[in-house]
TIBASE-499355 format. One line per 4 residues: number of its first residue (from 0); their letters; for each residue x negated, y, z of C-alpha. Coordinates in steps of 0.25 Angstrom, whole numbers, plus 5000, padded with zeros to 4 digits. Layout:
N
NUM	A	X/Y/Z ~ ...
***
This chain:
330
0	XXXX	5031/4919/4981 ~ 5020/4918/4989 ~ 5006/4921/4989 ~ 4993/4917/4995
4	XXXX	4982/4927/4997 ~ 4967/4928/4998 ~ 4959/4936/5009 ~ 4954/4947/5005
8	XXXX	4938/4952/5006 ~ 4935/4963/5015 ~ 4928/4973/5006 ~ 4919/4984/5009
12	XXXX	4928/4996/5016 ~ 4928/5008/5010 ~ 4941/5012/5018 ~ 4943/5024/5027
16	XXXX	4958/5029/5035 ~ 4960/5045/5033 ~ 4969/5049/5040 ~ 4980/5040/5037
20	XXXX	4977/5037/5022 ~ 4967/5025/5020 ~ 4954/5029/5010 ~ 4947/5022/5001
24	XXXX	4934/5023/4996 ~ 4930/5037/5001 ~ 4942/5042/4997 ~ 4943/5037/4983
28	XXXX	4959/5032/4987 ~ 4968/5035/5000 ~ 4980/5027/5003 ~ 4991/5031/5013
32	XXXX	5003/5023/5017 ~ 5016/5031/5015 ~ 5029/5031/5026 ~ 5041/5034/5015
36	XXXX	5056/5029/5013 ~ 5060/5016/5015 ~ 5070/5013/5001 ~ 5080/5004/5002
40	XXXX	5079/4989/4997 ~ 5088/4991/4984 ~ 5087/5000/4972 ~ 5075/5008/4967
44	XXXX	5070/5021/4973 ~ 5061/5032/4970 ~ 5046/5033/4978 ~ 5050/5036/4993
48	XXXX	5044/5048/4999 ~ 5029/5049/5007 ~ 5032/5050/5022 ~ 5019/5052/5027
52	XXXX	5008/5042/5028 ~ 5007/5030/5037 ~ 4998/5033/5049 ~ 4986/5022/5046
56	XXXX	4976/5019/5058 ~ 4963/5010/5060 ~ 4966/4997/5065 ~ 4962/4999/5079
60	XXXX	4956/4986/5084 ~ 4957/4987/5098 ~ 4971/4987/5097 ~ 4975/4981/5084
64	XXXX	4977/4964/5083 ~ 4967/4955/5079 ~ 4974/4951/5066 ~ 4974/4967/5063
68	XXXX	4959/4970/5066 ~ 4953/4957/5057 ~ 4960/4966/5045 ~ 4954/4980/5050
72	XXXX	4962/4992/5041 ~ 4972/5000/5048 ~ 4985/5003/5053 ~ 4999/5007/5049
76	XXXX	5012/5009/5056 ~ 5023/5004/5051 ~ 5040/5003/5052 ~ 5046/4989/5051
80	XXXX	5053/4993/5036 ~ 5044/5007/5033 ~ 5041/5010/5021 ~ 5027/5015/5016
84	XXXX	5022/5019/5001 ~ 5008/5020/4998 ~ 5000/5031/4995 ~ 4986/5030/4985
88	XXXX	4976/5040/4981 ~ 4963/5039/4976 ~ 4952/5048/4968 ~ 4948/5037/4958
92	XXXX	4954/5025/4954 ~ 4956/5014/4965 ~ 4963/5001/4963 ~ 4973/4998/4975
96	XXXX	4976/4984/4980 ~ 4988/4987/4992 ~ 4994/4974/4999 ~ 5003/4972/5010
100	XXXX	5000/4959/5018 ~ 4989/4957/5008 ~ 4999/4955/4995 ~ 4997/4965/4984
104	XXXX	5008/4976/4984 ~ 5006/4976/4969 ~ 5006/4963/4964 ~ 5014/4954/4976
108	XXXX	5000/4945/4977 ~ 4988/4943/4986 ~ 4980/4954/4988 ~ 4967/4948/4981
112	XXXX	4952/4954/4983 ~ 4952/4959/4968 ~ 4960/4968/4958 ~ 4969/4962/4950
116	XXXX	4975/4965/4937 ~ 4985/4953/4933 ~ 4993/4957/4943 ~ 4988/4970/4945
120	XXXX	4986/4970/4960 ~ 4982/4984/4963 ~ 4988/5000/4961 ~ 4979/5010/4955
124	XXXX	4974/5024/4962 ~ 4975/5034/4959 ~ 4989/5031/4949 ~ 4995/5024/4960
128	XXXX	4999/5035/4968 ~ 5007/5027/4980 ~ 5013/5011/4982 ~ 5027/5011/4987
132	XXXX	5028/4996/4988 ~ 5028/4983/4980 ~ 5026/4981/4967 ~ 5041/4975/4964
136	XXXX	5046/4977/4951 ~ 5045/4987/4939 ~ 5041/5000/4943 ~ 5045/4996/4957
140	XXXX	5040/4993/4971 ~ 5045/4989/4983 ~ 5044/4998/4994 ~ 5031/4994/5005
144	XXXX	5042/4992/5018 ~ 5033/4989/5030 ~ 5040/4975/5039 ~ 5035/4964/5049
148	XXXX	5028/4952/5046 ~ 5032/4941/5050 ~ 5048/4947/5046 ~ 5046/4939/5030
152	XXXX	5048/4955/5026 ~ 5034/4960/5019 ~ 5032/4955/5006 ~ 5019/4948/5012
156	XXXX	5027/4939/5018 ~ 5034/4935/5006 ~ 5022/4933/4997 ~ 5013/4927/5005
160	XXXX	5012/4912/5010 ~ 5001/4916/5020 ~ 5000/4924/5034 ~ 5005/4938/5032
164	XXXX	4996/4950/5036 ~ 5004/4961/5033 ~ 4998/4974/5031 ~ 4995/4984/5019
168	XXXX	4980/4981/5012 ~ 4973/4990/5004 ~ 4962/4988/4996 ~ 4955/4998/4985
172	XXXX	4945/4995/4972 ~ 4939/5007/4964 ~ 4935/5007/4949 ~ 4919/5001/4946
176	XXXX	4910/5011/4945 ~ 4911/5013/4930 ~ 4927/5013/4929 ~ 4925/5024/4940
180	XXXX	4914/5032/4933 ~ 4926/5032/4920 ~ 4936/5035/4925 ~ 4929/5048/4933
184	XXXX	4923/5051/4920 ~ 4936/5051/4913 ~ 4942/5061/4924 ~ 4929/5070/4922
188	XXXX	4926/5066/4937 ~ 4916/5058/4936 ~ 4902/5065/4947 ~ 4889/5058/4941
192	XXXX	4885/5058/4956 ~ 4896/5048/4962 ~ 4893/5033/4966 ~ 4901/5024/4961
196	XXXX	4903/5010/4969 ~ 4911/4998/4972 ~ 4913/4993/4985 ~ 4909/4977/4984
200	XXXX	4916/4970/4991 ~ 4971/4969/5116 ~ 4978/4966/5103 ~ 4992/4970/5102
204	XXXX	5001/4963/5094 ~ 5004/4970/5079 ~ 5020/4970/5072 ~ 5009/4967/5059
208	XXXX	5019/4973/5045 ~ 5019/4972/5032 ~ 5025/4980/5019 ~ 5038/4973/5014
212	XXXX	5046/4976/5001 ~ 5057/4987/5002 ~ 5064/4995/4993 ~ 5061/4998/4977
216	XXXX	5051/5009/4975 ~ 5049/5012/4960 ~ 5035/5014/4957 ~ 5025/5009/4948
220	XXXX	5011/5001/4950 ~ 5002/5007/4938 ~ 4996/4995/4931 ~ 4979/4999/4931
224	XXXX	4972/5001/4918 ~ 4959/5000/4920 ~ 4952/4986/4920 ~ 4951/4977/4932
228	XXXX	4937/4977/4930 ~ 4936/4992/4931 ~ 4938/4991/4948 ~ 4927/4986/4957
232	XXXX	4929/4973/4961 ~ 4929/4974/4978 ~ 4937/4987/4984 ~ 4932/4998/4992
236	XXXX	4941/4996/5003 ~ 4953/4989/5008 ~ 4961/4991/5021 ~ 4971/4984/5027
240	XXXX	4982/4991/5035 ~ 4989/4985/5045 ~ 5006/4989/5045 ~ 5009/4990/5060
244	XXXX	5023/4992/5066 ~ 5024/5004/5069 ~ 5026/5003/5084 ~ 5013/4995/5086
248	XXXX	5006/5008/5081 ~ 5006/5015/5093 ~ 4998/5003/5100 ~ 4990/5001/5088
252	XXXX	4985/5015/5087 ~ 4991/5024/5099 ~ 4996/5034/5088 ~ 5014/5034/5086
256	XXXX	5018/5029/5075 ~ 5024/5036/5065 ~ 5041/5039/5066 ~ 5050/5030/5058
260	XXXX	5050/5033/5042 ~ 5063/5043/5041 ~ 5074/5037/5032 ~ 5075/5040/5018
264	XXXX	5090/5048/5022 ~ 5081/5057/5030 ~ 5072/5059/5020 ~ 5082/5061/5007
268	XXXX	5088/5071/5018 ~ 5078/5081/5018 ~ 5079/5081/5003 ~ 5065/5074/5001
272	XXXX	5060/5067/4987 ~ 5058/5052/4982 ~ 5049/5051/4972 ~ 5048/5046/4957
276	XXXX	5031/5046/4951 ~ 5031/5049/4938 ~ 5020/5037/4932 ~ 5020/5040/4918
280	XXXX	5020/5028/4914 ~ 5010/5020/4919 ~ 5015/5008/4919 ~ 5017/4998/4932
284	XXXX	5011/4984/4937 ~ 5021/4973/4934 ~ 5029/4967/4948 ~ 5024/4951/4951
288	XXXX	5033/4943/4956 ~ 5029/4942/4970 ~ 5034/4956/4972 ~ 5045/4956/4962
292	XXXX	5053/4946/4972 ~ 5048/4953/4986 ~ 5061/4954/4994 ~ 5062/4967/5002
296	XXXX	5061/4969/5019 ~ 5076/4971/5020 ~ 5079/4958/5012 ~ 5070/4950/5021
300	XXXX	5074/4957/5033 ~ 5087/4956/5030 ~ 5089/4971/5036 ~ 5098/4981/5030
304	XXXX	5090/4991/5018 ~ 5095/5003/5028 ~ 5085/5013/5018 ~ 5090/5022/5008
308	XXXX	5086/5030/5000 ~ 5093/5041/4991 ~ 5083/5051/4987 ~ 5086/5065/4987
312	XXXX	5077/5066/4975 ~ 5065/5060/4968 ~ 5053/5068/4963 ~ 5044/5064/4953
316	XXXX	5031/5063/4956 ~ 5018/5063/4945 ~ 5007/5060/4956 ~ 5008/5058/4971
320	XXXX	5021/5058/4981 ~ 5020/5068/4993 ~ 5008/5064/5003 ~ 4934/5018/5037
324	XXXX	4944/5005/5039 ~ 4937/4991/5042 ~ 4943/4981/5029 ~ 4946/4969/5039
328	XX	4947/4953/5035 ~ 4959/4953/5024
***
């Protein structure tokens, strides 16, 4: 099915890269990108492990195409068919918008200027501890599986009836000023002295990627239970990263890349955990239908599922697993 999508205002930036996590808000939420596992394209599998982060850089505009610089953000490497997880913190509730090629993770829809509730089209920090993929079914996701555009493969490309763009957006909201003052308060946290606002509103040619669907994660999206109206209306940042191949980063940044993802043999080799996180019944966002259909990279590709994966054991987890950008014209 496909969908059409709006653009999206440019809000005021309160965006910052530290060290390759990008911050929000003066550090009120961080959000990293994840090298992990690749799983295969049938069965259900247990959260792959962290790998270390993704190297993010500035987009540097000297070197960087035209169609790259009119979004500003920043710049990830990227294998055609990596995998990636992300990974959110934040020290106050923060309502999380996250799209690939401007179509909501989440919800399978255009990624819109507000929040929405009916579908919910954002995750909650800090009880969203990470996002593994798409929002695909019951207690499940589809893995984020990096591929070209132009290849039919990202979910993008199946959704939309418009020019793809690719890429992974971010955008963060905080609670009003009175929801923010309760819920300190009912944490004994609340410091009479803070502030509380809302923000109001030679080129080289680039392999440009996107996230496609991979394999079945299972993982949860908590349903929020505050109301709508509790956030502020316009966020306190938004970043757009750009996913580049990984053998343009070089030329894109002068730094190598990093080495290709090990496979998940020689990781279950070692002896090393999957992981289960123990929710405690907090319920889960309901699938649309956009996502609940999305065929995977290896179906659209037509390539062999050559990963596997047989963890050597799974730990349950209660908490977290192991481990100033200009906004551009979205």
């Amino acid at each position: 099915m496909a969908v059409s999508a709006r653009p999206i205002t440019p809000a005021p930036n309160e965006v910052k890269l530290v060290d390759d996590s990008i911050v929000f808000g003066d550090g009120l939420a961080s959000v990293s990108l994840q090298r992990t596992l690749r799983v295969p394209e049938t069965g259900s599998h247990a959260l792959p492990p962290g790998l270390g982060d993704f190297p993010i850089r500035a987009l540097d505009t000297t070197a960087a195409p035209a169609s790259m610089t009119a979004r500003g953000g920043a710049m990830v490497p990227i294998y055609q068919r990596e995998a990636m997880w992300i990974s959110l913190g934040s020290s106050e509730p923060i309502a999380m918008q996250i799209a690939t090629g401007l179509v909501c993770a989440v919800t399978g829809q255009p990624l819109t200027d507000k929040l929405s509730r009916n579908p919910q089209n954002y995750v909650c920090l800090p009880d969203q501890p990470w996002l593994d993929g798409f929002k695909s079914g019951d207690g499940r996701i589809r893995q984020f599986v990096a591929a070209r555009l132009g290849d039919g493969a990202t979910v993008e490309e199946q959704l939309v009836d418009r020019p793809v763009v690719g890429g992974l957006q971010l955008r963060a909201f905080r609670l009003r000023p009175k929801a923010l003052e309760a819920w300190r308060e009912a944490r004994g946290r609340f410091d009479d002295g803070d502030v509380l606002y809302c923000m109001s509103s030679p080129m080289m040619e680039v392999d440009a990627m996107g996230l496609g669907a991979g394999g079945e994660i299972q993982q949860e999206l908590y349903p929020d239970d505050r109301p709508l109206s509790n956030w502020c209306t316009e966020p306190i940042g938004q970043i757009w990263l750009h996913l580049v191949g990984a053998g343009q980063w070089r030329a894109l940044t002068g730094s190598t890349p990093p080495p290709t993802p090990v496979t998940a043999e020689e990781y279950d080799a070692h002896g090393l955990p999957w992981f289960d996180y123990y929710d405690a019944d907090r319920g889960d966002l309901p699938t649309s239908s956009e996502l609940a259909s999305i065929r995977t990279v290896g179906d659209v590709l037509g390539e062999e599922d050559d990963a596997t994966a047989t963890p050597a054991y799974v730990v349950q987890l209660g908490d977290r697993r192991p481990r100033g950008i200009d906004a551009g014209d979205w």
